[in-house]
C-alpha positions in Angstrom: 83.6 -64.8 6.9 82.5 -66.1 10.0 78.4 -65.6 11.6 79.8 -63.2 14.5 81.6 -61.2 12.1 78.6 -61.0 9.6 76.3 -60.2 12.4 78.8 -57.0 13.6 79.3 -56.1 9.5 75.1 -55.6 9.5 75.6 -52.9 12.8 72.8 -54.4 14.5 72.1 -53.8 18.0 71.3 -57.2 20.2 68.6 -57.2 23.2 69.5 -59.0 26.3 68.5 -62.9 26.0 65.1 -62.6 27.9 64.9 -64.6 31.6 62.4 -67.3 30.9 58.7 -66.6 32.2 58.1 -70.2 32.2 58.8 -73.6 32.8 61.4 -74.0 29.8 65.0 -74.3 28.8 65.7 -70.9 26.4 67.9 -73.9 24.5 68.4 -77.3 24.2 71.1 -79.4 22.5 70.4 -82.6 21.6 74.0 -84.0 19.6 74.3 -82.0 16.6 71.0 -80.2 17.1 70.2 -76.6 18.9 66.5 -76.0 19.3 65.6 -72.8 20.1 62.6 -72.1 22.7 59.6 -69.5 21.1 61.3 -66.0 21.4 59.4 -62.4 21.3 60.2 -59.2 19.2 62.5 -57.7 22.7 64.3 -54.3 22.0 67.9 -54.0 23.2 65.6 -51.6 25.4 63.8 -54.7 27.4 60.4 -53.6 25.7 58.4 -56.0 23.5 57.1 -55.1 20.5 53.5 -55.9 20.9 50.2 -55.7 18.8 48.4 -57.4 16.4 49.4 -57.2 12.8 47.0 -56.3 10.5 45.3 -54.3 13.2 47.3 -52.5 15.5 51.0 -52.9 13.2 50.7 -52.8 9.3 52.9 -55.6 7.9 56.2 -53.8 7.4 56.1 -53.3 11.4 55.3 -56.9 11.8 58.3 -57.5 9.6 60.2 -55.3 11.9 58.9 -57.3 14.7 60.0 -61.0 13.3 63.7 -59.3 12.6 64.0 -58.1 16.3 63.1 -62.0 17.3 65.4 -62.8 15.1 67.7 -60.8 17.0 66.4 -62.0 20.7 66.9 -65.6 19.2 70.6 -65.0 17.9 71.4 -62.9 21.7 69.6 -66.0 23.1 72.3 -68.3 21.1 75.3 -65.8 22.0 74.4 -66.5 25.5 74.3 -70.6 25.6 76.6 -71.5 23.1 79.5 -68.3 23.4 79.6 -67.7 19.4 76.9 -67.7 16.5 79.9 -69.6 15.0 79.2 -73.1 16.3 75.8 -73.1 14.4 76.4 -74.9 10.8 73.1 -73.9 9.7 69.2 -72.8 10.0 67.4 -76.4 10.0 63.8 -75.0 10.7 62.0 -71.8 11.6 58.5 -71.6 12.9 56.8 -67.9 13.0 53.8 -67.4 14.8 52.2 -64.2 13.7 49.4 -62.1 16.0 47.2 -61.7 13.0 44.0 -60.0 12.8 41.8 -62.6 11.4 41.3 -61.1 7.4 45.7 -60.4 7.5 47.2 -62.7 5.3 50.5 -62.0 4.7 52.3 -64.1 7.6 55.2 -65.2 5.5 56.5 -61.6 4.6 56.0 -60.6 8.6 58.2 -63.9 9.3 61.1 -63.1 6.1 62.0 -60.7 8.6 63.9 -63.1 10.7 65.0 -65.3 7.6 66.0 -62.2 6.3 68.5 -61.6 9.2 69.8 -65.5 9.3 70.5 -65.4 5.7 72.7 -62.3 6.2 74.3 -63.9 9.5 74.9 -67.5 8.3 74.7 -66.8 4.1 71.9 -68.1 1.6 73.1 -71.4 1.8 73.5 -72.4 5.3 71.2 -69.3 6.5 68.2 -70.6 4.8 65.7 -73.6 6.1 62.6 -75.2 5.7 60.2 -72.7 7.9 56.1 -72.7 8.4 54.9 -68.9 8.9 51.4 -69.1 10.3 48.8 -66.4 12.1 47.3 -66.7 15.4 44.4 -65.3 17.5 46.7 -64.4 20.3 50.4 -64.8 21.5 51.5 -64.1 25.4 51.3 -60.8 26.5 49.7 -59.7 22.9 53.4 -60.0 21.3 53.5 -59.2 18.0 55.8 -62.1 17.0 57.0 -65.4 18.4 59.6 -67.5 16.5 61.3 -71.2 17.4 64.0 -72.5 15.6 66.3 -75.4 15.2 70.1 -75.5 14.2 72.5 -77.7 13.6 75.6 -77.2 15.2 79.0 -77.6 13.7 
């Protein structure tokens, strides 16, 4: 099966790939390579999902949060690239996690967006190398920010 129709087989709902707030391309492809620009947890509503984790959001809501990146970061690819189809696979995901300081389970917030990959692109090209790491703050007190790198087909 293809990545757009495993994405529309798991009934999710994208968000609109967010305007940039910054001076930054959303994407940029480099030959076979698609890095992905630091994306927030949007809602197909235009809302962010913000808060720290540990604090304000228990760690099943951050996990929430790091899907609904996920999903920012696959409308985001929709958008430049026309089809999730021309990505081969997930080289490298970075999570950033609003953590208050004594949370400590960053990687289980972030397996919410290699969660969704690995549904979208299978276990074998879904799945890359990936740091998950907590921070003191993120902009605009997001819950979640996420950059990645594919390769495309």
């Amino acid at each position: 099966m293809s990545a757009d129709q495993n994405f529309i087989d798991l009934g999710l709902e994208l968000p609109h790939p967010p305007t940039p707030k910054g001076v930054y391309k959303p994407v940029l492809i480099d030959g076979k390579h698609c890095y992905v620009s630091g994306q927030g947890p949007y809602l197909p509503d235009g809302n962010l999902i913000m808060g720290k984790v540990g604090k304000d959001l228990t760690a099943d809501e951050g996990k929430h949060a790091a899907q609904q990146v996920g999903l920012t970061i696959l409308a985001t690819l929709k958008e430049q690239l026309g089809s999730l189809d021309k990505i081969k696979r997930v080289i490298k995901v970075l999570g950033m996690v609003n953590a208050d300081p004594e949370f400590e389970k960053h990687p289980y917030v972030v397996n919410g967006c290699s969660e969704l990959f690995a549904k979208v692109w299978g276990e074998e090209n879904g799945v890359g190398v990936r740091s998950a790491v907590g921070m003191g703050s993120l902009p605009n007190n997001i819950s979640v920010e996420i950059e990645t790198l594919f390769e495309l087909e």
